[in-house]
Residue frames as qw, qx, qy, qz and C-alpha x, y, z in Angstrom:
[[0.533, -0.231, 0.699, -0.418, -7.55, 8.91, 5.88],
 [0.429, 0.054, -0.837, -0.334, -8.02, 5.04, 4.58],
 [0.751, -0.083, 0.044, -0.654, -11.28, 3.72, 5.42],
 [0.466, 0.227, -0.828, -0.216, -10.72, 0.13, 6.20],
 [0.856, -0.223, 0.104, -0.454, -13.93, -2.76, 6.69],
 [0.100, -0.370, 0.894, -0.230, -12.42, -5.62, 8.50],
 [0.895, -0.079, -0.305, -0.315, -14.14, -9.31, 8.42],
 [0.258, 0.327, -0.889, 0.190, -13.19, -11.76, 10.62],
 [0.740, -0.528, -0.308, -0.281, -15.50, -14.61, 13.01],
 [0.682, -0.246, -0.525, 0.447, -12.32, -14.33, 15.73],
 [0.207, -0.880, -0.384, -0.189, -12.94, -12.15, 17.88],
 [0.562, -0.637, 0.079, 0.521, -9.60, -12.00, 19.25],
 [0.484, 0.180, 0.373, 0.771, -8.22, -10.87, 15.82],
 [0.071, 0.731, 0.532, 0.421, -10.66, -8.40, 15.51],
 [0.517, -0.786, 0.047, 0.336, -9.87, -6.83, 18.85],
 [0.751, -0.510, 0.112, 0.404, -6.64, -6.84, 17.84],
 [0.406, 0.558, 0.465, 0.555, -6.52, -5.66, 14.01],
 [0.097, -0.892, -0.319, -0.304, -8.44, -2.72, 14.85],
 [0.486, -0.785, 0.115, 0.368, -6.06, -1.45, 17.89],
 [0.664, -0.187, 0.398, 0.604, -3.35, -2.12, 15.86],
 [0.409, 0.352, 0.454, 0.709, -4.14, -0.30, 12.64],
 [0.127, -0.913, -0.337, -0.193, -6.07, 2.63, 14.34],
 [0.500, -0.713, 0.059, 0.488, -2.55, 3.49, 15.85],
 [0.336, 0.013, 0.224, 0.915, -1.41, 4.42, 12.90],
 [0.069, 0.496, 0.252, -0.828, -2.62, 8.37, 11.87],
 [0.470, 0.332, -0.381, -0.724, -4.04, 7.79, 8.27],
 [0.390, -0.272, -0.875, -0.093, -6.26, 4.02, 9.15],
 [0.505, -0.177, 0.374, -0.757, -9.39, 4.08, 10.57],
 [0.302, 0.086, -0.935, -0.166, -11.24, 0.83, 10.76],
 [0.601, -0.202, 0.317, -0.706, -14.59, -1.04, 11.13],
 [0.016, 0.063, -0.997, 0.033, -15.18, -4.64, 12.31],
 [0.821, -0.002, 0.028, -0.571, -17.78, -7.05, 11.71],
 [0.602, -0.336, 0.702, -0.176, -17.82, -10.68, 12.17],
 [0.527, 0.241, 0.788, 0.207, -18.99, -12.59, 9.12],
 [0.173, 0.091, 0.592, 0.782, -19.27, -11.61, 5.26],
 [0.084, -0.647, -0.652, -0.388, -23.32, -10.86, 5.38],
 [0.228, -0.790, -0.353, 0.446, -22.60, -8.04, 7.71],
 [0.381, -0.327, 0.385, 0.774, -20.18, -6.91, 5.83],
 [0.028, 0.386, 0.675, 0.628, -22.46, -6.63, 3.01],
 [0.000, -0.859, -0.496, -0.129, -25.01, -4.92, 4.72],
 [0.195, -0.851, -0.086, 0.481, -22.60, -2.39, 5.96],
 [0.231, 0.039, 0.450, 0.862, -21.30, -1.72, 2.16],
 [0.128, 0.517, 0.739, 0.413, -24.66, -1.13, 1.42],
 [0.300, -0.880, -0.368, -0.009, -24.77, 2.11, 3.47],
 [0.343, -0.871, 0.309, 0.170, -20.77, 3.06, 3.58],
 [0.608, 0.754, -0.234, 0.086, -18.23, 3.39, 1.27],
 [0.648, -0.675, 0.231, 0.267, -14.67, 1.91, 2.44],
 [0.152, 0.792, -0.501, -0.315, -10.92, 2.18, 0.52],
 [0.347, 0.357, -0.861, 0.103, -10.01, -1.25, 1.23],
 [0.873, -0.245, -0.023, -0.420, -11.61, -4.58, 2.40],
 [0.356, 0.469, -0.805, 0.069, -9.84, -7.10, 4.33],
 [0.884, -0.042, -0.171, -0.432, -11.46, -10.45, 4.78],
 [0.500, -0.241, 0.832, -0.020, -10.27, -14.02, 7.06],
 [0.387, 0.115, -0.617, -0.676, -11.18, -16.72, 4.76],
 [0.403, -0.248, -0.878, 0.073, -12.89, -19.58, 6.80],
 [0.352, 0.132, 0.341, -0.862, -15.99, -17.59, 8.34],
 [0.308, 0.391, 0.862, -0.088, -19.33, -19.52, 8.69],
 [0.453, 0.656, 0.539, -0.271, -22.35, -19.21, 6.00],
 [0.615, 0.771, 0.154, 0.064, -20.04, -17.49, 3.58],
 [0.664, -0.323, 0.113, 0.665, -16.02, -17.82, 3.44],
 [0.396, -0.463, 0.322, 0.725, -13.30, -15.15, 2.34],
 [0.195, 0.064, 0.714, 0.669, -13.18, -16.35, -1.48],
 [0.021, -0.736, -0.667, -0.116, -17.51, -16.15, -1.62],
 [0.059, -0.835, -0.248, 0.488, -17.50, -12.48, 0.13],
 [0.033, -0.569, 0.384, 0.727, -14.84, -11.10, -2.39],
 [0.158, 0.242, 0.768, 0.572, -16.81, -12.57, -5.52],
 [0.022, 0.779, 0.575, 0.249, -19.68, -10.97, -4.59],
 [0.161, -0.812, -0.195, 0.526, -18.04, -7.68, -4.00],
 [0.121, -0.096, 0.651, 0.743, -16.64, -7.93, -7.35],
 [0.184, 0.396, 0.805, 0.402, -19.91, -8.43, -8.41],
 [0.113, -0.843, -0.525, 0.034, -21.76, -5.93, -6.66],
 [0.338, -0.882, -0.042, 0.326, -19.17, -3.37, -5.61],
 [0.410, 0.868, -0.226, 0.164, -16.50, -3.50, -8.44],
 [0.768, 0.277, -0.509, 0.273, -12.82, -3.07, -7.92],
 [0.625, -0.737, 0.186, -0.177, -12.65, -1.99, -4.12],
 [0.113, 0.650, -0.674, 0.333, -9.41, -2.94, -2.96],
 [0.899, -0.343, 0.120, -0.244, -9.48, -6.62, -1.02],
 [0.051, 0.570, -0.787, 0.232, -6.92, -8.26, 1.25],
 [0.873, -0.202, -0.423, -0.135, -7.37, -12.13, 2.21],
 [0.028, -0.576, 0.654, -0.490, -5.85, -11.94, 5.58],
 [0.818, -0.422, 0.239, -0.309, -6.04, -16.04, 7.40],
 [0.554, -0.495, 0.669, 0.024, -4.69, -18.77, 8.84],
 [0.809, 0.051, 0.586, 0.018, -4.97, -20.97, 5.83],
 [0.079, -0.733, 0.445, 0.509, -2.02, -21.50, 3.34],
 [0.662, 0.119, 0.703, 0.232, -2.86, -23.99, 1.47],
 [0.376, 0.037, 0.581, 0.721, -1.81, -23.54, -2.71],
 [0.116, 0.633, 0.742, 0.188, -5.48, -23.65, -3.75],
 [0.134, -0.856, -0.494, 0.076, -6.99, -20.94, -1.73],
 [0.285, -0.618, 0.102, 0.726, -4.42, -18.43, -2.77],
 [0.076, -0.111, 0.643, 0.754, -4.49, -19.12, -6.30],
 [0.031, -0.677, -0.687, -0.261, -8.64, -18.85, -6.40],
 [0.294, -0.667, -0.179, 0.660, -7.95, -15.71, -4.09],
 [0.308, -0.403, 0.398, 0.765, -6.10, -14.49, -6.47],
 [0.096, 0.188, 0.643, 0.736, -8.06, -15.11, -9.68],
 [0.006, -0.735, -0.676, -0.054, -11.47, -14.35, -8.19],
 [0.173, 0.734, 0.158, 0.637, -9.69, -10.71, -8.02],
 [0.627, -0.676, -0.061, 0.382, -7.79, -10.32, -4.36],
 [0.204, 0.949, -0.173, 0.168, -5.29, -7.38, -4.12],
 [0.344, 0.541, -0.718, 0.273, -3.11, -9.39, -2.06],
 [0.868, -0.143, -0.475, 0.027, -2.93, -12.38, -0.12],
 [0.079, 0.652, -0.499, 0.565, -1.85, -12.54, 3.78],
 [0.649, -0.259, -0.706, 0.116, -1.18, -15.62, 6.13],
 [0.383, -0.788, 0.120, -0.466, -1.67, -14.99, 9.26],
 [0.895, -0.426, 0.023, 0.133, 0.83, -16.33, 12.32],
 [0.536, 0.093, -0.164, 0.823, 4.65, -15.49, 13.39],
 [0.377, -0.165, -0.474, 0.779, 5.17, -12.35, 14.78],
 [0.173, 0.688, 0.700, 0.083, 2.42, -10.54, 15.49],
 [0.056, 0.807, 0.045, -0.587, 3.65, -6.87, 15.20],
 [0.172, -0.310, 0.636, 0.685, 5.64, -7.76, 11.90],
 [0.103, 0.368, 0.876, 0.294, 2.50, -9.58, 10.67],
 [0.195, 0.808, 0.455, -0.319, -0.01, -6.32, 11.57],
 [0.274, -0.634, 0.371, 0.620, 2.85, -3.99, 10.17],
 [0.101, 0.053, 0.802, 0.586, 2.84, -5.99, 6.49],
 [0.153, 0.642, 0.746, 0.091, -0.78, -5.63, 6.88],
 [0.094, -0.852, -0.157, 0.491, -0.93, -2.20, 7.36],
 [0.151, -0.408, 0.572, 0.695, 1.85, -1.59, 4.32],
 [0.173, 0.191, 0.857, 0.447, -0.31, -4.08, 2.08],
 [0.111, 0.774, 0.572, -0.249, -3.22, -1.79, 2.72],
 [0.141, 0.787, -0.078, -0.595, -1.89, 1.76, 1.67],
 [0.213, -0.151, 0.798, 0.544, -0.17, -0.48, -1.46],
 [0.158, 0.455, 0.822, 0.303, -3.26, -1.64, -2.45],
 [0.298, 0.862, 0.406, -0.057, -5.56, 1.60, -2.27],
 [0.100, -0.664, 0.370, 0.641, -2.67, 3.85, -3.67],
 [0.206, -0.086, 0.786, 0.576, -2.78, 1.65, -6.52],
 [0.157, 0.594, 0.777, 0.136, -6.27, 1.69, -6.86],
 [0.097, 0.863, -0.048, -0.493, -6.38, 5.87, -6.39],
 [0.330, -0.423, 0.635, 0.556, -3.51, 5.38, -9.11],
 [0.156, 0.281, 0.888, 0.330, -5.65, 3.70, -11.54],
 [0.131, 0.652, 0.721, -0.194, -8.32, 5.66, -10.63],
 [0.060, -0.754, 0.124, 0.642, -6.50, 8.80, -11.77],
 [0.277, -0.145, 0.680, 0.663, -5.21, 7.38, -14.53],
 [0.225, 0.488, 0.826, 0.169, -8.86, 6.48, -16.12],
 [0.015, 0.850, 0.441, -0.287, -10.21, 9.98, -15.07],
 [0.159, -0.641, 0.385, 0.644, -7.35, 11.37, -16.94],
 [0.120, 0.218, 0.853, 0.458, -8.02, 9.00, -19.97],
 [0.187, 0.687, 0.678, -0.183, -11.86, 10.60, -19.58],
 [0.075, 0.901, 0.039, -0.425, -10.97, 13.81, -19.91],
 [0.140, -0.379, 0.643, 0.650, -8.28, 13.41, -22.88],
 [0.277, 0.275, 0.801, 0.453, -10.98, 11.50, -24.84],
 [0.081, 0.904, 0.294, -0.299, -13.87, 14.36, -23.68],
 [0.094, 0.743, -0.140, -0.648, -11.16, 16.87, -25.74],
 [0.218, -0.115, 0.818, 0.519, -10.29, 14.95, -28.49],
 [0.255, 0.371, 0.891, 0.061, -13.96, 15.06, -29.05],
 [0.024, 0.930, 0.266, -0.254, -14.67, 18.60, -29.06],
 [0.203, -0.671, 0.268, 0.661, -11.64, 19.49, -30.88],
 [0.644, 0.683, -0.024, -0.344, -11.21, 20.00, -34.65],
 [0.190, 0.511, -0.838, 0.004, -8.77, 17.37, -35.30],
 [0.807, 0.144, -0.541, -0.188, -8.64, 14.01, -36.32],
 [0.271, -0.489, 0.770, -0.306, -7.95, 11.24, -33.47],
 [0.955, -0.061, -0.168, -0.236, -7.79, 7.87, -33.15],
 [0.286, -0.662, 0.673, -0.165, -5.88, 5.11, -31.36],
 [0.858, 0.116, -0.372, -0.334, -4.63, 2.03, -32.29],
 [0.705, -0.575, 0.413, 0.039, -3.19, -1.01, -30.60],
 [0.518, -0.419, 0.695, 0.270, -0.41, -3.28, -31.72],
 [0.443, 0.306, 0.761, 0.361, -1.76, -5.09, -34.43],
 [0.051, 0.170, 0.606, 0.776, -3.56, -1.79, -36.14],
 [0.247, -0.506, -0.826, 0.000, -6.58, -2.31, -34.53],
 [0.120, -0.481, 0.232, -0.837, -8.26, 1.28, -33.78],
 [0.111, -0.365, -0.679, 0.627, -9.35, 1.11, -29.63],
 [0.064, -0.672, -0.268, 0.687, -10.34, 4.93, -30.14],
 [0.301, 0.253, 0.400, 0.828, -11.93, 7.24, -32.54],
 [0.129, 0.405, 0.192, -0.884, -13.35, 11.13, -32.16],
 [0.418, 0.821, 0.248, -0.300, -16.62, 12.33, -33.78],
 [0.203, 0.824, -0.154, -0.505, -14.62, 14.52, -35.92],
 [0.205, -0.328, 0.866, 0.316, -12.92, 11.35, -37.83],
 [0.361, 0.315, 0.853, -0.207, -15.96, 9.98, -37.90],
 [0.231, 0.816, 0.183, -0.498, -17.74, 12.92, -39.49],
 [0.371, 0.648, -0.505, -0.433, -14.94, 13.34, -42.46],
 [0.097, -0.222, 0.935, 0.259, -14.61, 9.89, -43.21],
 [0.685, 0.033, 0.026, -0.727, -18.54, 9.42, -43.13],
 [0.456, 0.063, -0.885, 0.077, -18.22, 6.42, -41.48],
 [0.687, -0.605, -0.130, -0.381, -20.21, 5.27, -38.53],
 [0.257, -0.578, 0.743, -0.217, -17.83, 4.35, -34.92],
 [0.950, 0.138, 0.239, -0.146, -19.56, 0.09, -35.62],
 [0.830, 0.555, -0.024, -0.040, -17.23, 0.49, -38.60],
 [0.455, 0.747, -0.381, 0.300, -14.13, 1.31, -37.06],
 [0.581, -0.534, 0.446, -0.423, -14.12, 0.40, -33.75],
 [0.815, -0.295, 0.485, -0.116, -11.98, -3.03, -33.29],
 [0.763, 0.635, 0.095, 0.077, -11.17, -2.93, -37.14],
 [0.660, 0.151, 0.288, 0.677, -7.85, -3.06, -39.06],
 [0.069, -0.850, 0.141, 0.503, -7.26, 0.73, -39.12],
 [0.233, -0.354, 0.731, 0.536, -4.92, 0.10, -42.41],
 [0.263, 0.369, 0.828, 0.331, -7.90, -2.20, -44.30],
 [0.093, 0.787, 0.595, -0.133, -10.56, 0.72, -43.77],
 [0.165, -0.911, -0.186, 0.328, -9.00, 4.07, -43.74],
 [0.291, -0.556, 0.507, 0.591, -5.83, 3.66, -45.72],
 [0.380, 0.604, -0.504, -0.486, -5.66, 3.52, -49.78],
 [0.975, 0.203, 0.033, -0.087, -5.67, 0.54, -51.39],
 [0.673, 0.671, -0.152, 0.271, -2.26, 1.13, -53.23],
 [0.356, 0.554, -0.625, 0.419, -0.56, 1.80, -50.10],
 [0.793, -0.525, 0.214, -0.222, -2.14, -0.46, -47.29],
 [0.930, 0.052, -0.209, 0.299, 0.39, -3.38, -47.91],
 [0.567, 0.312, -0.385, 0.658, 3.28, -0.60, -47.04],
 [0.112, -0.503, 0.351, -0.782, 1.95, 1.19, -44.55],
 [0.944, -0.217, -0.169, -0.185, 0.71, -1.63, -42.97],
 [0.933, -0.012, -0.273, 0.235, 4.08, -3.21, -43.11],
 [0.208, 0.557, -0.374, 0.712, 5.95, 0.28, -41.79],
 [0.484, -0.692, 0.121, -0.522, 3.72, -0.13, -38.64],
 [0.976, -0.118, -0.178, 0.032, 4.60, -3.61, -37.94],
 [0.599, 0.336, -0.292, 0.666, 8.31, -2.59, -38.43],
 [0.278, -0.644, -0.184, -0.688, 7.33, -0.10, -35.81],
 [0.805, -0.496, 0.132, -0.299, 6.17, -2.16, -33.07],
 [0.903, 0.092, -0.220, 0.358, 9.15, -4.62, -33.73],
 [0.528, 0.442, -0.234, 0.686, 11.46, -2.15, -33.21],
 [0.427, -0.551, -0.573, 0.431, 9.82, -0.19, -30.50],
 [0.168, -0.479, -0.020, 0.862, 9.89, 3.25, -32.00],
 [0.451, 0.721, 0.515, 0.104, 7.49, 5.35, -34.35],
 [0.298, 0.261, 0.119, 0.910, 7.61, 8.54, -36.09],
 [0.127, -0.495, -0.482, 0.711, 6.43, 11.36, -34.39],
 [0.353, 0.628, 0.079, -0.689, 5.03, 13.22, -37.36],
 [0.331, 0.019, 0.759, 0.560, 3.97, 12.26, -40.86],
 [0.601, 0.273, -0.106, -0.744, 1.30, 13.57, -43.71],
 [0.210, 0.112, 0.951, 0.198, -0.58, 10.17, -44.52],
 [0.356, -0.064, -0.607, -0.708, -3.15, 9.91, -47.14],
 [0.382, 0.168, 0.675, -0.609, -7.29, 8.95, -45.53],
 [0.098, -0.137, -0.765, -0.622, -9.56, 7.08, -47.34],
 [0.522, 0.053, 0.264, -0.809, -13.21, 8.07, -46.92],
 [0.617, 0.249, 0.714, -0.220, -16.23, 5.95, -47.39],
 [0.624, 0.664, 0.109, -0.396, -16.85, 7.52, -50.73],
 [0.874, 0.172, 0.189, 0.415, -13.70, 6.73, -51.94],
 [0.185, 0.906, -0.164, 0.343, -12.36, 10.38, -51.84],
 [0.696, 0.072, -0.280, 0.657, -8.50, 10.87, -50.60],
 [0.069, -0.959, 0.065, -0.266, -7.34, 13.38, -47.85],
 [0.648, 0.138, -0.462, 0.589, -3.92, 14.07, -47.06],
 [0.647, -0.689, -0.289, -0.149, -3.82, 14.44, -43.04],
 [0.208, 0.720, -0.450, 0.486, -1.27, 16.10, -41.39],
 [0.803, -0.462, -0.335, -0.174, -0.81, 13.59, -38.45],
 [0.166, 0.416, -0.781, 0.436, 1.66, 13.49, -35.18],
 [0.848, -0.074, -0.521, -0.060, 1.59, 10.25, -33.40],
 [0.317, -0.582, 0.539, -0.521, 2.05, 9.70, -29.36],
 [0.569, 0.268, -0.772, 0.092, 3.65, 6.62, -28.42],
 [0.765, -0.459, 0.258, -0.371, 1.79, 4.05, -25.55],
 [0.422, 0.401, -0.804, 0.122, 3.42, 1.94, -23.43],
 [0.856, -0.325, -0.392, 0.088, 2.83, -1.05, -20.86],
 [0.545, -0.829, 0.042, -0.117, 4.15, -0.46, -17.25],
 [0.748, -0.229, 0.344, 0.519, 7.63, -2.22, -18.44],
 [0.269, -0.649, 0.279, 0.654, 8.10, 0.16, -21.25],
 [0.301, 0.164, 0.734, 0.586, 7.25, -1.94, -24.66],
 [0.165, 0.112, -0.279, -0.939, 5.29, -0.41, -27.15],
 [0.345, 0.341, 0.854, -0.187, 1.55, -1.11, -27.25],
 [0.233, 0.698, 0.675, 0.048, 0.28, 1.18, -29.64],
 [0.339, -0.128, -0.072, 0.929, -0.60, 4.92, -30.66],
 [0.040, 0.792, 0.371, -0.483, -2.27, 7.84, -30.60],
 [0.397, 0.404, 0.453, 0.688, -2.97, 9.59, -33.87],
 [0.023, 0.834, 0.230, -0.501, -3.61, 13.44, -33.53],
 [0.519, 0.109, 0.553, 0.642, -4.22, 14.74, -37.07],
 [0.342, 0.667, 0.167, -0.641, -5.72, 17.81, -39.35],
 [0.667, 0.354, 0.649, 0.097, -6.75, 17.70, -42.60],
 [0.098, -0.770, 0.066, 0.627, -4.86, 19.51, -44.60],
 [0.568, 0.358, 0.706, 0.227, -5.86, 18.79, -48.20],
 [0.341, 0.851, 0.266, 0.296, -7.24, 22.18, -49.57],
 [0.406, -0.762, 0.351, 0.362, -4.02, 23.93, -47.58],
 [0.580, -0.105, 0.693, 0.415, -2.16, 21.25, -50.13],
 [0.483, 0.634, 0.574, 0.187, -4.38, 21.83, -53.14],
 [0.125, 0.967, 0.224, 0.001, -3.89, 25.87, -52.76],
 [0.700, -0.377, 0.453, 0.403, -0.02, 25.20, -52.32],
 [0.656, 0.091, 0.675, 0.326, 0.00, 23.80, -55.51],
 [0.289, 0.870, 0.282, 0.284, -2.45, 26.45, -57.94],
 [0.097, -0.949, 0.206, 0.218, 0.07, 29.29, -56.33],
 [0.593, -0.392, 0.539, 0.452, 3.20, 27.17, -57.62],
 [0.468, 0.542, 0.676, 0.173, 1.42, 27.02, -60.71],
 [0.023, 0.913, 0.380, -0.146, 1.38, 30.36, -61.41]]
């Protein structure tokens, strides 16, 4: 069931909102007349999805949804009135509206779109919300496992790093966090190329899925890191970045070597 807090100071819309969207089987819906009720009933009840007239005395449309941004976060919010002018869509819009609806023409087609632009907008916002709680829990293991992680964006730039990077590189997270990944962590002798392989990378749109790359520690000691690499993308598809998921497999290498030896 979608929880949805109506605003509006006409009374006939209100009437009429509410019938309308309580006929369908997964909207329920409470009305109030003017933005400072509305606020007091957030303060006491959680809803999926706010949808607000804009021209309501003591505190319009655009005012109520800034200060639920401020107070309440991203909550889903529909501007649903009579007034179309350019302006008051494009401040809608930046002050953080989910979607914008005139009111007038037919009035079942016009409740209908409303009703659609509701489940759009909190599906997306469950959507998002999954996504993040999934992003919690992937960094929560990355942290607790024994393996290297870290994530960079486009330019190199690590987003993300685990404890356990942190720990062998005997760096602090201050130092890596927002940094050139390449200037800090990589050799001297081969930042310039592996620097320029990532670029090539992102240009192209395609990494390698596995490589052994060389880690430079704070002391200056070298470890060679066994690393496979999970490609992020943007909702169209381009490359933004990767995930590094790596082990350190230096004295593996080292004992390799004294048996060839032999």
């Amino acid at each position: 069931m979608i929880s949805v807090l109506y605003v509006d100071d006409e009374s006939d819309f209100l009437f009429l909102v509410k019938k309308f969207l309580e006929n369908e089987p997964d909207l329920s819906v409470d009305t109030t007349s003017t933005a400072q009720e509305a606020l007091a009933k957030l303060d006491t009840k959680s809803y999926d999805v706010i949808v607000s007239d804009y021209q309501m005395p003591g505190m319009d449309g655009i005012q109520f949804l800034q200060k639920v941004r401020t107070l309440y976060g991203s909550i889903p919010f529909i501007l649903f009135t009579g007034k179309g002018r350019e302006e008051v869509v494009i401040t809608a819009l930046n002050s953080g509206a989910d979607f914008y609806l005139q009111k007038g023409g037919e009035v079942v087609s016009q409740f209908t779109e409303l009703a659609h632009k509701i489940r759009q907008a909190v599906e997306r916002k469950r959507a998002e919300d999954r996504l993040i709680e999934s992003d919690r829990r992937f960094r929560k293991t990355l942290q607790t496992m024994k393996l290297i992680a870290f994530q960079l964006d486009n330019d190199g730039k690590v987003l993300f790093c685990n404890d356990h990077l942190l720990n062998l590189t005997g760096r602090n997270r201050e130092e890596l966090m927002g940094q050139d990944f390449f200037a800090i962590a990589v050799p001297e002798k081969l930042r310039k190329v592996k620097k320029e392989l990532f670029q090539d990378a992102m240009q192209k749109g395609t990494i390698s899925q596995h490589e052994e790359m060389k880690l430079l520690l704070r002391n200056g000691d070298i470890r060679d890191i066994d690393v496979m690499n999970t490609d992020l993308r943007d909702e169209h598809g381009a490359l933004i970045g990767y995930m590094c998921i790596g082990d350190d497999v230096t004295e593996r290498k080292f004992a390799r070597k004294e048996l060839a030896a032999w």
